[in-house]
C-alpha positions in Angstrom: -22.0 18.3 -27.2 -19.8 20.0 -24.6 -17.3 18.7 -22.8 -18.0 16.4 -19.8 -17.0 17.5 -16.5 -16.1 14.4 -14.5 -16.1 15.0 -10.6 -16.3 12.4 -9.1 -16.4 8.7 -9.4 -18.1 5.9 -6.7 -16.7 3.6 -4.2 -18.2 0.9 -6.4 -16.8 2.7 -10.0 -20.5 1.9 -11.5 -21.3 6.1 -11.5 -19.8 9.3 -12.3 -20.9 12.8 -10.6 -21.0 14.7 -13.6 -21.9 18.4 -14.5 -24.7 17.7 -15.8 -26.1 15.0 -13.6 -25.4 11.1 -12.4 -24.1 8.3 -14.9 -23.5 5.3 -15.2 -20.1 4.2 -16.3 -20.5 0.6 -17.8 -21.2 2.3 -21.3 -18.8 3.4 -23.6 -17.6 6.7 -23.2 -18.7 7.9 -27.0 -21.9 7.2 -26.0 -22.6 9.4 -23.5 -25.9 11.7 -24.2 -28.0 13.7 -22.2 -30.8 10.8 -22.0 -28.3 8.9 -19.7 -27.9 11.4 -17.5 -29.7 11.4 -14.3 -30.7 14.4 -12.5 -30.4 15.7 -9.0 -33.3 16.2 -8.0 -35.7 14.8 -5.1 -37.6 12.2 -7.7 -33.9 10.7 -7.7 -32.7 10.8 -4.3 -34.1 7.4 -3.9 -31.6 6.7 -6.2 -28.7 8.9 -4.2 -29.5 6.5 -1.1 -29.5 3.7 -2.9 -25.5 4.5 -3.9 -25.1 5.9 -0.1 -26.0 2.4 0.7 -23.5 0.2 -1.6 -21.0 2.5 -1.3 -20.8 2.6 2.7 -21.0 -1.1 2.2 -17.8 -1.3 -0.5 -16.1 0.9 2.1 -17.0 -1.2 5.4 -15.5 -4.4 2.8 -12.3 -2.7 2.2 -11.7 -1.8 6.0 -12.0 2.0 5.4 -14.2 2.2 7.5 -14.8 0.4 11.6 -17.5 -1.2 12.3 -19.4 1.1 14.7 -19.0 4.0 11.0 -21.1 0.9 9.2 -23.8 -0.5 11.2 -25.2 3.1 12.4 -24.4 4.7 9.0 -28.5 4.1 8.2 -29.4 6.0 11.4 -27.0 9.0 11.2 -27.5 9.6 7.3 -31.8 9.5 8.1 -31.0 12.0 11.2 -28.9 14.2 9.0 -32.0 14.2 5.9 -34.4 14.8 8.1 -32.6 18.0 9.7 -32.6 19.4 6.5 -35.7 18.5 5.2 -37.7 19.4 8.3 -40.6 17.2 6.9 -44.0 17.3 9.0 -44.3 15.0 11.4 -40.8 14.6 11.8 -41.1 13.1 15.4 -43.2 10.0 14.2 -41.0 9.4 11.5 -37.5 9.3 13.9 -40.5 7.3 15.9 -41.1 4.5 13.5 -38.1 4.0 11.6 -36.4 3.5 15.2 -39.1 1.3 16.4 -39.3 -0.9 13.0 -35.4 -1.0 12.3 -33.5 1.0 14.6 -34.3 -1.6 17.5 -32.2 -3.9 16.0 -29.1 -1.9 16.3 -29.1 -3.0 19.7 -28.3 -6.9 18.9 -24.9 -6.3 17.5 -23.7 -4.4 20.1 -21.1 -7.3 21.0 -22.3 -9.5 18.2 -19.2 -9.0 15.0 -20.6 -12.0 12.9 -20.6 -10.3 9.5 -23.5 -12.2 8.1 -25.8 -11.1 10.8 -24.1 -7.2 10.5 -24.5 -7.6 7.1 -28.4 -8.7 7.6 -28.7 -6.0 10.1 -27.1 -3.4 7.8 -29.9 -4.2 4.9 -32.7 -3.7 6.8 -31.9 -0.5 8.7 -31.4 1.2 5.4 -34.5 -0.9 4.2 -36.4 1.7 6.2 -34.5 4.6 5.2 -35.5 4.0 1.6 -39.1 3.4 3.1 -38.7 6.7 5.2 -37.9 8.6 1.5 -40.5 6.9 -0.6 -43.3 7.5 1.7 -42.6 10.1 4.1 -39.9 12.5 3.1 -40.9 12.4 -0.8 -44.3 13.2 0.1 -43.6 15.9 1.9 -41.7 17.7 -0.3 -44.2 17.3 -2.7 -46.5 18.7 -0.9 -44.2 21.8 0.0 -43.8 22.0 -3.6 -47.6 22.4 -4.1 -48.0 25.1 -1.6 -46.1 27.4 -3.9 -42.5 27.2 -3.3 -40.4 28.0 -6.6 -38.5 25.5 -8.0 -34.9 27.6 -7.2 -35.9 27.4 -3.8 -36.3 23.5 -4.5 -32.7 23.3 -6.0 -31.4 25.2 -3.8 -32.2 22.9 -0.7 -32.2 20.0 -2.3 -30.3 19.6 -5.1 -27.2 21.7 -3.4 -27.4 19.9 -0.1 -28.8 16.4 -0.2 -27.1 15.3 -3.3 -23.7 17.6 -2.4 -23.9 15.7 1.2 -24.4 12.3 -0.8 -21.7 13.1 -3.7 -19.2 14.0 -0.8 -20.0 11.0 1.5 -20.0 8.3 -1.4 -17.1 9.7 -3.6 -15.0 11.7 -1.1 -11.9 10.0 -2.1 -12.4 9.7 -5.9 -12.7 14.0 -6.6 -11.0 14.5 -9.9 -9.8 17.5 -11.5 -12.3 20.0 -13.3 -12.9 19.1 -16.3 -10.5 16.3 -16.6 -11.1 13.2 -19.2 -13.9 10.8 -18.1 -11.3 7.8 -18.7 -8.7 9.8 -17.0 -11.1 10.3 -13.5 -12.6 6.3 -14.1 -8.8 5.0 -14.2 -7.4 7.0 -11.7 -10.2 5.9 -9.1 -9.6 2.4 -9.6 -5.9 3.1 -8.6 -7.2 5.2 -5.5 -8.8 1.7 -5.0 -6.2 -0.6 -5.6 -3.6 1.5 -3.4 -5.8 3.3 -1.1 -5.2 1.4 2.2 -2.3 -0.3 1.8 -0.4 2.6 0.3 1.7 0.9 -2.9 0.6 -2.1 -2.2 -0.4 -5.7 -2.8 -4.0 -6.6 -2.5 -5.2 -10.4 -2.8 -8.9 -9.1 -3.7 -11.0 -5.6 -3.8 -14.8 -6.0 -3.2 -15.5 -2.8 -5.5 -18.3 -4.0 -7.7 -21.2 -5.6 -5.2 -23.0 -7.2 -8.3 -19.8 -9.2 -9.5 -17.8 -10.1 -6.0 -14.4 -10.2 -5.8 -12.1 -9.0 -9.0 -8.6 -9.9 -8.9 -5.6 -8.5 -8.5 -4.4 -9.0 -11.2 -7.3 -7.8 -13.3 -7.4 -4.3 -11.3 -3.6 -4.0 -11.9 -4.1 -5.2 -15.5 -6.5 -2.5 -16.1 -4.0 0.1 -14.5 -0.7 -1.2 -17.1 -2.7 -1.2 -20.2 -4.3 2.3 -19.3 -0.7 3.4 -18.4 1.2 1.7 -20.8 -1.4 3.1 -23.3 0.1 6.4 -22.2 3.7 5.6 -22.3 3.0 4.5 -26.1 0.9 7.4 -27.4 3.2 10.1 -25.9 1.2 11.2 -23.5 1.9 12.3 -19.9 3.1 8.9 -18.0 5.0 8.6 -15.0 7.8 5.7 -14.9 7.0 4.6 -11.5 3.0 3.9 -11.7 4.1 1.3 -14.6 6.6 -0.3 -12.3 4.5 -0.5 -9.5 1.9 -2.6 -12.0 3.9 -4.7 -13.0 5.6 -5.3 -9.9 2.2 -6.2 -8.3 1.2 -8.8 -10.9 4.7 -10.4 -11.1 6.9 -9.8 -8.1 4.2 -8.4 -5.2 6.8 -9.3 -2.5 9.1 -6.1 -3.4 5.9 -3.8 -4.3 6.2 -1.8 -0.8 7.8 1.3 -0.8 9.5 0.7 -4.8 7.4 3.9 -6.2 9.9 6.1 -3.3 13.1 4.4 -5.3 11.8 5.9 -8.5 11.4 9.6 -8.0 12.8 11.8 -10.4 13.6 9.0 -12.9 11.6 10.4 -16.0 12.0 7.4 -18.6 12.9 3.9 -18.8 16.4 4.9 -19.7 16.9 6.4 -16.9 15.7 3.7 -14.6 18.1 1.5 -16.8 20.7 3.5 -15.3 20.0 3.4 -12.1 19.2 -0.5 -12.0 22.7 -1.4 -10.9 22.6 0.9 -7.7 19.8 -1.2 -6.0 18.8 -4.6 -5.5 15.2 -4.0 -5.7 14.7 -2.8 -9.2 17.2 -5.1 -10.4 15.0 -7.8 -9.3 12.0 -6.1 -10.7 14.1 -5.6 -14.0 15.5 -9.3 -14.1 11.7 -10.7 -14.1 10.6 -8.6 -17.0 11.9 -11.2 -19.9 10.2 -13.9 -17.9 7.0 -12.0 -17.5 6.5 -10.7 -20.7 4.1 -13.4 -22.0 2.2 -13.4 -18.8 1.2 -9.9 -18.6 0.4 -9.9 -22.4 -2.2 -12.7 -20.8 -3.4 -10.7 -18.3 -3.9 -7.5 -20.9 -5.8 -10.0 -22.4 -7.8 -11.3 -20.0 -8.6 -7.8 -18.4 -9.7 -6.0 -21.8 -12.3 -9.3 -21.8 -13.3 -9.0 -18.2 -14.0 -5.0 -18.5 -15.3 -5.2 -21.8 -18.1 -8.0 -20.7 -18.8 -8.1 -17.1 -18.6 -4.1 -17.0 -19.2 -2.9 -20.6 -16.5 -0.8 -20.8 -14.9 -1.5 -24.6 -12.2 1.8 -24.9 -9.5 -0.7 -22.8 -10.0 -2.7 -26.0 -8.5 0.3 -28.1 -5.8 0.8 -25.7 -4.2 -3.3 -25.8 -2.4 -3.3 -28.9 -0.8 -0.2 -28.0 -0.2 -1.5 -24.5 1.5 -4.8 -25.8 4.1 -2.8 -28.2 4.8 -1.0 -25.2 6.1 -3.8 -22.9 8.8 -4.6 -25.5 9.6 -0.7 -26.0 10.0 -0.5 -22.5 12.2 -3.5 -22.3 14.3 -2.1 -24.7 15.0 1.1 -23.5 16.0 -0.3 -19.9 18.3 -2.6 -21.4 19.8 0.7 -23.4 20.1 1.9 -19.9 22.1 -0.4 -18.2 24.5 -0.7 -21.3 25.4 2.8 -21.0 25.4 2.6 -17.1 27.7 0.2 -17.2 29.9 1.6 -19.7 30.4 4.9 -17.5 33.5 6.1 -16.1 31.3 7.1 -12.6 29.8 3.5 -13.0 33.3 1.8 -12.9 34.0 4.1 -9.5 30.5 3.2 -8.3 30.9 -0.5 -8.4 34.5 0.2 -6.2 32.9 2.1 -3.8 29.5 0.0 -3.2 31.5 -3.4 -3.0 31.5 -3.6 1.1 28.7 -6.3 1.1 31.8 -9.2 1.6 32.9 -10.1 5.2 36.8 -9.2 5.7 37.8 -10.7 8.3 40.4 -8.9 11.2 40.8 -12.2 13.4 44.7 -11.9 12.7 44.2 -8.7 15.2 43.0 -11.0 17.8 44.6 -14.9 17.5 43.9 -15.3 21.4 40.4 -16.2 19.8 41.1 -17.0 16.7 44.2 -20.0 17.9 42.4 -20.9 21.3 41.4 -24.8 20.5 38.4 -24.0 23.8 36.5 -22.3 21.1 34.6 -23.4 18.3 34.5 -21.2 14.6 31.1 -20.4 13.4 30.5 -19.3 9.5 27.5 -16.8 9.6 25.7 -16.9 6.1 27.4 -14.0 4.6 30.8 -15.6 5.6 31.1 -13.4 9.1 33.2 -15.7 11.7 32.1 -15.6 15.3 33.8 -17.6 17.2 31.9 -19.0 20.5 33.0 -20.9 23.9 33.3 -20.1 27.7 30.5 -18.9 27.7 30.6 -16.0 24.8 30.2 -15.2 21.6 33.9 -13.6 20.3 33.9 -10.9 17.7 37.3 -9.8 15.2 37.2 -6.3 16.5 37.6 -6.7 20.5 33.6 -7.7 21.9 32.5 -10.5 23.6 28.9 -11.0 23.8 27.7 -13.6 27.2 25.3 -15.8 26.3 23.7 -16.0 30.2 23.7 -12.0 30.5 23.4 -10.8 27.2 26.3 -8.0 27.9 28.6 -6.8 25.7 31.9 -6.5 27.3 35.5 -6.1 25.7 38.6 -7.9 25.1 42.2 -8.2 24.4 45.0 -10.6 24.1 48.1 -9.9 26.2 51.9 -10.2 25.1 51.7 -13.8 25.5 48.5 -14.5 22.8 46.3 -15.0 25.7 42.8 -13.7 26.4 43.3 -10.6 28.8 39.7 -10.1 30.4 38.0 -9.9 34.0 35.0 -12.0 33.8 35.4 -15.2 32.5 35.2 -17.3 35.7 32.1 -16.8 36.3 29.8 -16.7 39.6 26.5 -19.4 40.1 24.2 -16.7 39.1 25.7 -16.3 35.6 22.9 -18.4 34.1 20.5 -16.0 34.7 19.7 -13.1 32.5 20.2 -9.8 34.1 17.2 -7.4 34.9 18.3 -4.8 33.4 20.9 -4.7 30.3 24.1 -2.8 29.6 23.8 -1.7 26.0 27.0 -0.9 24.2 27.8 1.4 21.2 28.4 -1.4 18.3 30.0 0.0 15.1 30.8 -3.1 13.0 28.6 -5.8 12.1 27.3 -8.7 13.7 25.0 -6.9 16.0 23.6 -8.8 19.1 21.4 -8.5 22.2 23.0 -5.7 24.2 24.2 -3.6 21.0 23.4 -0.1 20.5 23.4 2.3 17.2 21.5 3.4 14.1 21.7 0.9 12.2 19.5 -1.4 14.7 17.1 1.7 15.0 16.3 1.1 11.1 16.0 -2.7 11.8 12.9 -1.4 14.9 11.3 0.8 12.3 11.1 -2.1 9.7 9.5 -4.5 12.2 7.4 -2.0 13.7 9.5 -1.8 17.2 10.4 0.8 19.4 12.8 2.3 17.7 15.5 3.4 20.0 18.2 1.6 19.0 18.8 -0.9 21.3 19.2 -4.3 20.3 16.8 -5.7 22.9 15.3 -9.3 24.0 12.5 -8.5 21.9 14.1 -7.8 18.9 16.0 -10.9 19.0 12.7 -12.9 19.2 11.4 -10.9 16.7 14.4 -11.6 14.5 14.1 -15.3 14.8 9.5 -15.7 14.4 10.5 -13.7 11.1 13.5 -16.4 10.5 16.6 -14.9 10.5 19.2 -15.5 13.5 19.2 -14.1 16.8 22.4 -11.8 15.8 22.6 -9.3 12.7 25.1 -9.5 10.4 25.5 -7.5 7.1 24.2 -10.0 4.6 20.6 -10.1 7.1 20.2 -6.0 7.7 20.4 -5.9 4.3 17.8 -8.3 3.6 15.6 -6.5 6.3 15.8 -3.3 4.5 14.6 -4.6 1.2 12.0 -6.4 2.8 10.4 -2.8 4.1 11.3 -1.4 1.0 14.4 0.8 1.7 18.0 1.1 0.4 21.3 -1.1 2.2 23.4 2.4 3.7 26.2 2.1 1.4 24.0 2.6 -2.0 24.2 5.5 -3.3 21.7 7.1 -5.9 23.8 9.8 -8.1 21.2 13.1 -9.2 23.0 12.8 -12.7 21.3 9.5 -13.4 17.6 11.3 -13.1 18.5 13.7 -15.7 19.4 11.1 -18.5 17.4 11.5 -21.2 16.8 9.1 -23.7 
């Protein structure tokens, strides 16, 4: 038997588009004959709308698609048939499929109950599959007896019914001429699984209507044995698709953005290496000895699930291998982290990367720092502020007013006092001023009224305006997601991790991707 051509895969991952025809993938790939395949031709294309049908539904679950894309999918796909068909009596079929389903379109014009779009959604494509079964088969039958040959038939059906339904069911699952048929199956499901939240975490995918919800854990279970599997056997595998599995089974919180920290790093040695540069991965490292046993659980509890709710038995081959893995893995991470650490540019890394401690500079400015008015505040990542008459006091010459939320300066005079204009102030003081005078702030804590980069990366993390002004509404912001109503170090940091990006001062050396084991 040649070799299968894989093109495309459902929404649903029950069917490949093949080159030679439609199958179904819940049998084992070794199996595969030309009895199971499936034709494209017009005795079938009840079959084709049947998919169109689950498919649009799989995609409408998964928010691909809006609502309006869903509930008048039945008319537009019947429209679109029917202008290429040009059956006769085209005008009474757009006449009583509109009359008998499309009337109810109407209902849900405000209405987003899901049950009653769902309801709604059925029965308009109901009496599309009526429309083919009785009207459009029938004609084309009938066209076929008046002597048409049957190239002309392929030719406008074949080529652009089933194209038009291949396209619209499959359109983000294309694989590679002539690539394996596990290859295409596995590589859909992780289209699926990171599709519309980009490397992301995903508490359920609707993706098999028969069977419901599957897991997360089972989706990315199948994903780490398939590319563990790889890693094993030799083959081509890429470092940062078995991190982000992993990650999404046992640490999802610091899934977002980690597969940008891993390009260029070729081998688990080399991400060993590069561990001690960034918080995120050594998180991600320092739960693998914990999570070993569990995802040896979940290998085994996927191989079951695939092998008997879906019928597909060649994950079974690929779990032994996939376990072995996880400790080869380990291994070879830990190898590079030794060597890491026992590097000269390691030693002169670990200098230059150790600004995440407060110093303070308060013996610049004891006028504050001696004045018994104001009161010494520890910020969790031992900044001191110091606050009274009305201000916050920072160690390198601002003072921040609590009423006004402007940043003005300071200084102490010859005789330790506080040398400034403003502190006696009017009745008015308690009110916040329309409009605010942002300052240039170069040293950590930022507040209300500061201005610079660093606040601009803060904006883009929470989805702000990001023009780099610390503004009321990034304050607010900063406290409904629980941090303080100032920035300091230790919380941009935090931030940045959060929304998957690096703290400024780490640097990623270009020697550490070329490491080979």
């Amino acid at each position: 038997m040649n070799k299968l051509q894989v093109q495309s895969i459902t929404y649903d991952l029950q069917y490949f588009f093949t080159d030679r025809g439609l199958v179904k993938i819940s049998i084992d790939e070794n199996n595969i004959n030309d009895k199971t395949f499936i034709d494209y031709n017009y005795k079938n294309l009840g079959l084709g709308v049947k998919l169109m049908k689950e498919n649009i539904q799989m995609k409408f679950d998964m928010g691909l698609i809006d609502i309006n894309q869903y509930k008048f999918s039945a008319r537009k796909f019947l429209y679109e048939s029917l202008d290429i068909f040009k059956p006769k009596y085209q005008i009474n079929i757009i006449k009583e499929w509109e009359n008998k389903y499309g009337k109810n379109l109407f209902l849900i014009k405000e209405n987003t109950d899901r049950t009653d779009l769902r309801k709604i959604f059925e029965n308009t494509w109901r009496g599309v599959l009526h429309i083919f079964k009785d009207d459009i088969i029938n004609t084309l039958t009938e066209q076929k007896e008046e002597g048409r040959t049957w190239a002309q038939w392929a030719q406008g059906l074949v080529s652009s019914t089933w194209d038009s339904i291949k396209s619209t069911v499959s359109k983000a699952f294309t694989c590679a001429k002539g690539s394996d048929t596990i290859d295409c199956f596995m590589e859909g499901l992780r289209t699926i699984a990171t599709s519309f939240l980009g490397i992301a975490v995903l508490t359920a995918v609707s993706f098999v209507p028969v069977l419901g919800n599957i897991p997360n854990f089972i989706i990315f279970g199948a994903l780490l044995i398939y590319d563990l599997w790889k890693f094993a056997t030799g083959k081509d595998y890429k470092v940062s698709d078995i991190v982000v599995d992993i990650v999404s089974i046992l640490t999802p919180y610091i899934a977002k953005g980690i597969g940008k920290l891993l390009k260029g790093v070729t081998n688990f040695f080399g991400l060993g290496k590069l561990v001690g540069t960034n918080a995120i991965l050594k998180v991600f490292v320092e739960s693998l000895p914990k999570g070993i046993v569990k995802l040896t659980n979940i290998i085994s509890k996927t191989i079951a699930f695939f092998s008997i709710k879906l019928g597909i038995n060649w994950l079974t081959n690929m779990g032994n291998s996939a376990n072995s893995a996880l400790t080869k893995m380990k291994t070879e991470i830990e190898a590079g982290q030794k060597a890491a650490n026992n590097s000269p540019e390691k030693t002169t890394k670990k200098t230059s990367q150790s600004k995440t401690t407060y110093v303070s500079n308060w013996n610049n400015y004891t006028c504050v720092k001696d004045n018994k008015e104001l009161k010494k505040n520890v910020m969790d990542d031992g900044t001191i502020v110091y606050e009274g008459l009305g201000y916050l006091w920072f160690d390198d010459g601002r003072k921040y007013d609590l009423s006004t939320k402007e940043i003005s300066e300071y200084k102490c005079d010859e005789n330790n006092k506080i040398e400034t204009e403003d502190l006696n102030k009017s009745d008015n003081s308690s009110k916040v001023s329309d409009v605010l005078t942002y300052k240039k702030c170069d040293n950590f804590p930022f507040v209300v009224g500061c201005i610079n980069d660093k606040i601009k990366t803060v904006q883009k993390c929470f989805d702000l305006n990001n023009d780099g002004k610390f503004t009321i509404e990034l304050e607010n912001k900063l406290k409904d997601e629980g941090y303080n109503n100032t920035i300091t170090k230790d919380i941009y940091d935090k931030i940045l991790m959060k929304c998957g990006q690096l703290p400024d001062e780490v640097e990623v050396s270009s020697s550490i991707f070329s490491q080979e084991i």
